[in-house]
N, C-alpha and C positions, 0 to 999 in steps of 0.2 A: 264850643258848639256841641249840642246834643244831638245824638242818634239814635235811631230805635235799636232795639233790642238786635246782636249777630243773624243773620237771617242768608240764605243763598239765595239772589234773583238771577234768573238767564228770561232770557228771549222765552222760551216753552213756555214758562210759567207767570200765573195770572201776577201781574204788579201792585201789591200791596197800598202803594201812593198814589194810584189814579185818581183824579177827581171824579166828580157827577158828570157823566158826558153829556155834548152839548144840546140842546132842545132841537137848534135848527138842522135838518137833516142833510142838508147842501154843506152846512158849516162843518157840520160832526162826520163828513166824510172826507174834507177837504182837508181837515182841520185836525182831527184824528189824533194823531201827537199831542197835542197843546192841552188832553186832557191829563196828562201825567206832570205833575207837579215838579219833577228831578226836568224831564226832556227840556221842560218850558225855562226851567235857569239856567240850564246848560246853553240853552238855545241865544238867550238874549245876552249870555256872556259872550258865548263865543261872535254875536252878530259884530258886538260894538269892537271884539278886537280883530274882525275881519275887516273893518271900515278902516281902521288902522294900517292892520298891514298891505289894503290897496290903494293908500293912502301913499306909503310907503314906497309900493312897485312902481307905481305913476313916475312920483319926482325920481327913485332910483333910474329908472328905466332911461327916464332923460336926463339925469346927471350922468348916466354912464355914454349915450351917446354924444351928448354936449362934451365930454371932455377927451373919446376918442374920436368921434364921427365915422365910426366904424360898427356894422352889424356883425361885425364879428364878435366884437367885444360883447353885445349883447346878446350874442348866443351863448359867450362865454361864463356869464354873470350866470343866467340861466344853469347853464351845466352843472357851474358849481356848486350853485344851489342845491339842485338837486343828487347829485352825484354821491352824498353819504347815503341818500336814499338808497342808492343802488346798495350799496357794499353796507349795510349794517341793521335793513328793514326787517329781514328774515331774524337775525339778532334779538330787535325792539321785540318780533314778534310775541316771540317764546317767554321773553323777559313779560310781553302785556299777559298773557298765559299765566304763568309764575308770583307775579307781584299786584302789589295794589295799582290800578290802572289811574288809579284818581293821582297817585302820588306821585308816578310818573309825568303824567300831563303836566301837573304844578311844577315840577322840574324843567320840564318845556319850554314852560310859558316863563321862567325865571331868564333862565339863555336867552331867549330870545328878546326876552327885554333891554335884557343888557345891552346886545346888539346892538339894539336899535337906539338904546341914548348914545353908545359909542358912535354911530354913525352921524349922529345929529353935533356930537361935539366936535368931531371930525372936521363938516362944512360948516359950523358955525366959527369956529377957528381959522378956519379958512386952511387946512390942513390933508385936506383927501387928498387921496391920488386914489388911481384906478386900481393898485392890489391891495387898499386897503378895502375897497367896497367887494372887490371879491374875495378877499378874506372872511370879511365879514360874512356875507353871504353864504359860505360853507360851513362856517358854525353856526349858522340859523340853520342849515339844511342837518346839520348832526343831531339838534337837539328835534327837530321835528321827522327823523328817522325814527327817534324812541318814542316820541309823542303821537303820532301819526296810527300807529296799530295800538296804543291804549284809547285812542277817541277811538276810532273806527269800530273798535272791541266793547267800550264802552256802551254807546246809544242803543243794541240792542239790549240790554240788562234794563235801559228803561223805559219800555213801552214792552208789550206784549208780541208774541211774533205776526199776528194777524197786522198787525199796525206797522209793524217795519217797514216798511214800501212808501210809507206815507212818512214817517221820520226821516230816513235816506231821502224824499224829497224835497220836504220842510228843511233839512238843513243844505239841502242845494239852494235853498229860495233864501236863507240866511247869507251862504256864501255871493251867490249874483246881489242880493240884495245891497252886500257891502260893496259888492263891484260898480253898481250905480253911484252911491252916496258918496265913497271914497275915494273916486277920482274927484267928482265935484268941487267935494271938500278941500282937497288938494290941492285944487283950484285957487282957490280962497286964499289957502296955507301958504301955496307959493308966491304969494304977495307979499305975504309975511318977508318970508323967505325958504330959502330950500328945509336949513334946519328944522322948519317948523312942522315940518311932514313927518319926519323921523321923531322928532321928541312926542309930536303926540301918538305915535304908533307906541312907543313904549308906556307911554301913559294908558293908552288902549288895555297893556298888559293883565293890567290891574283889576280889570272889571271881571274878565275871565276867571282871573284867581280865586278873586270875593267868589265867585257863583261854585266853583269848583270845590272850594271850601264849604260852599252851603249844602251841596250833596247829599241825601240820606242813604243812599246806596252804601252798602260797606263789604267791602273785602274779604271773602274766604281762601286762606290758602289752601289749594289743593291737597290732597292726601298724598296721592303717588306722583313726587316731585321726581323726575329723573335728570343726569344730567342736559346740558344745553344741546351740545349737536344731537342724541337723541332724541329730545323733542323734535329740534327740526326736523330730523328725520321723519318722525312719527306723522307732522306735519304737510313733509315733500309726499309720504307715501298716501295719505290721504288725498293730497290734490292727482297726483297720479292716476287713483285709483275711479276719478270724475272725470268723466270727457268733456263733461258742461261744464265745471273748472275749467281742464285746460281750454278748451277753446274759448272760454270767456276773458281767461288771463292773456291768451294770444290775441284775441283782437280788441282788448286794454290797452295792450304794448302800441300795436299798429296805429290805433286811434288817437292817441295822446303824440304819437312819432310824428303823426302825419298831420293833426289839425293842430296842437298849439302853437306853428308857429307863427298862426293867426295874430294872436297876442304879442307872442317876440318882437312881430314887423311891424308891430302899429305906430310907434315911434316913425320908421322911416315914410311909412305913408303919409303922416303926417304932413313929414316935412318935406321930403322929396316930392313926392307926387301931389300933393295939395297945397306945398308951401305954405304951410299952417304953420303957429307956434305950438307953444306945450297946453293951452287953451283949448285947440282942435284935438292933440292927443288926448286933454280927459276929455272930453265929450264923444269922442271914437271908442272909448270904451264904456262911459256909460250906457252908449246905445247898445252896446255888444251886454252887458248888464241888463239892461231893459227886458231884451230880449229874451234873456236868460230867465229870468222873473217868472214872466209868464208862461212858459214851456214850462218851469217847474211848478208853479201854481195847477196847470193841469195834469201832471206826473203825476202830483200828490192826489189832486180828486179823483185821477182814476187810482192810485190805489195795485193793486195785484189785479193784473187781466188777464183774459183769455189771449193768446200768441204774443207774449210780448217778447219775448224774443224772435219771432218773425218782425214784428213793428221794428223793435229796433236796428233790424238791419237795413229794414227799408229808410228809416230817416237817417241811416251812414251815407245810404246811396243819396238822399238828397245832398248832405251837406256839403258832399266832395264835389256837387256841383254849384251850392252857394259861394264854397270858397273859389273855385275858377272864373263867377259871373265877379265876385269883389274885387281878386286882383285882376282882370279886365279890366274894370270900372275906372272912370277920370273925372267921373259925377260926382261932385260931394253928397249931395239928397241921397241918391241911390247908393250909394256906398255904403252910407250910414244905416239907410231902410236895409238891405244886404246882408251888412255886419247885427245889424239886430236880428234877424232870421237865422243867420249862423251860430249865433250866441244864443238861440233857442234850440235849435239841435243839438249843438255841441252839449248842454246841460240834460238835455231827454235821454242824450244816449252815455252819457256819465252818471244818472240817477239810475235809467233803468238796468245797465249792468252791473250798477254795484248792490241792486235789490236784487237781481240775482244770486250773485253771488253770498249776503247773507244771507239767503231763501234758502241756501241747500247748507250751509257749512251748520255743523253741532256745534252748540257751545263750548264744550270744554275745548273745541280746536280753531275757534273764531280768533284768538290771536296770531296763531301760527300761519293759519291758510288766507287768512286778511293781508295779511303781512306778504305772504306770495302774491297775489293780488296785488297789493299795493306797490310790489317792486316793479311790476309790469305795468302800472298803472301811473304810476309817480317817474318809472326810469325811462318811460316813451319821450318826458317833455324833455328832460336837458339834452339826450343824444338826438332828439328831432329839432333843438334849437340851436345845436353846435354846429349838427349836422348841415343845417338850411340858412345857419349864420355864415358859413364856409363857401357854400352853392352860392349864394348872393353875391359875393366877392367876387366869383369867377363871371354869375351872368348879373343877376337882378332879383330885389325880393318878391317882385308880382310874376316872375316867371317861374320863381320855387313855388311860389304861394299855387301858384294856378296848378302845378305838376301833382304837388300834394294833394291837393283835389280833386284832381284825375285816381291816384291810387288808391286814396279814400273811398272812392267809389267803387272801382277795382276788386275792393278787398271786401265790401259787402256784395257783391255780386257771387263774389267764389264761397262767402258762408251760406250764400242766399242758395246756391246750387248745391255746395256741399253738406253743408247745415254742420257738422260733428257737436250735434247736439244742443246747438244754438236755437236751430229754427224753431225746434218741437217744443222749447220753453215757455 
């Protein structure tokens, strides 16, 4: 594959591979991204291997309750998951800092391929048990520990920084977009049968790779490499030294602790409270996908606004009260309309703080402080799914569910009053 000539692109600086922007002026504000030619491959890889690996959670999610009948255990899969995030993100950081970010992700996406045909060979064998799927699942969360702060580092290098706000959305409309399709699909798949979810999520692998390889962006090593904990430091001391960091990395944590485990319990609603098969579980998230869709189609149109971090506290305070009206709820209709409204705030207010947060961070330090960010943002879900996998056992998941909703709300109230820097964004 050719490349253009060594060249340094960040965020600041105008992007050399922009296309002609678009004529229509609703389009080319919405749309904004899709005129850079790197975003728009990056974009369609990563869609088709996100339809995969929700493709993937669906059947995992009920395979693992199917063979424990326990939400614990599916807080546990969760954790594990996530749990190298915790302990090795600040790591990835400094390494996305340090190295070529493209050739990390390719490494990534190699892991996690693997994974996921082992998983499919597993049940197609007829061979899982329960520690092999959360085995598995923790070397998927190690390899996307490293992968995780070279994307998130990445997308700003290809759009300009006027545009970032609208890329950060466009790829939340990528990720919900895969949330719709790939349950569906999975739908379909698991007629197949189970294996047929996991081997095409590894097949998913691929497409990503191709686009990641088509690339024209190319790699500068930095001049003044120092060593690792150093950077991080350099890193911790810059988030320190931002109040609107930290308080946007504290109410990351909070917000991912307290709303995913929307998603963790949908299995048991399913089945529990609606007595649905795995049928009603993909169609519970496509709507929650749906939802999500469109909350980020308006993200992206607005773009950078005037108060949005006032906004986004305000739709915290709604959602802690959509999630209390869902687990109430014994209505299928209304659950579903519910969980689609929820799945729309849940993504406004995961677009709009992570546009904050690459709004303020320098490039040379967007892996390091990403990556702090992302350990609060990524370690909220397993210890809020273990955590509320645990609470379920002792009472029920619509009474965690409804609790979290309350303190979700709670916890925008107190930045809403206290702001440390939130508000005035």
């Amino acid at each position: 594959m050719s490349t253009p000539s060594k060249i340094r692109i960040t965020a600041e600086e105008p992007y050399a591979g922009a296309s002609t922007p678009l004529t229509n002026p609703i389009l080319q504000r919405a749309l904004a991204a899709f005129t850079y030619r790197d975003f728009r491959v990056l974009w369609f890889g990563a869609f088709t291997s996100t339809v995969g690996t929700w493709m993937q959670k669906v059947a995992q999610s009920w395979l693992v309750f199917d063979l424990t009948k326990s939400s614990f255990f599916l807080g546990l899969d969760d954790f594990l998951g996530q749990l190298p995030i915790l302990l090795f993100t600040l790591v990835g950081g400094v390494i996305a800092d340090r190295h070529d970010r493209r050739r990390l992700l390719l490494g990534s996406q190699y892991i996690q391929m693997a994974t996921a045909f082992t998983l499919a060979a597993l049940v197609f064998w007829g061979k899982i048990h329960i520690w092999h799927i959360l085995a598995l699942s923790f070397v998927t969360g190690l390899a996307q520990a490293f992968g995780g702060p070279a994307y998130q580092s990445l997308v700003p290098s290809l759009v300009r920084k006027k545009d970032l706000p609208n890329a950060i959305a466009l790829n939340s409309i990528q990720f919900n977009l895969a949330r719709v399709f790939g349950p569906l699909i999975a739908g379909f798949a698991l007629a197949i049968g189970m294996a047929a979810c996991f081997a095409l999520n590894g097949l998913s692998f691929l497409v990503v790779i191709v686009a990641l390889l088509a690339l024209h962006v190319k790699h500068i090593n930095p001049v003044d490499r120092r060593p690792i904990l150093e950077e991080m430091k350099g890193g911790l001391a810059y988030a320190r030294s931002e109040p609107a960091i930290i308080a946007l990395t504290i109410l990351a944590f909070l917000t991912t602790f307290l709303a995913l485990p929307l998603m963790t319990f949908l299995p048991v609603f399913a089945r529990e409270i609606f007595r649905g098969d795995v049928g009603l579980y993909t169609r519970l998230v496509a709507c929650s996908g749906a939802g999500a869709v469109v909350s980020a189609l308006i993200v992206a149109w607005l773009g950078r606004f005037k108060h949005m971090g006032l906004v986004l506290l305000l739709v915290q305070a709604v959602f802690g009260g959509l999630l209390v009206a869902f687990a109430s709820s014994r209505t299928i209709w209304l659950s579903s309309l519910l969980l689609a409204f929820a799945g729309g705030a849940m993504i406004a207010l995961f677009s709009m703080t992570a546009s904050l947060v690459q709004l303020i961070v320098p490039d040379h330090l967007r892996g390091r402080v990403v990556s702090i960010y992302m350990v609060a943002f990524r370690g909220g879900m397993p210890l809020g799914s273990l955590v509320a996998g645990y609470l379920a056992t002792l009472s029920s998941a619509p009474r965690v569910l409804a609790g979290d909703g309350v303190l979700l709300s709670l916890v925008a109230i107190y930045f809403l009053i206290r702001s440390h820097g939130v508000r005035e964004l």
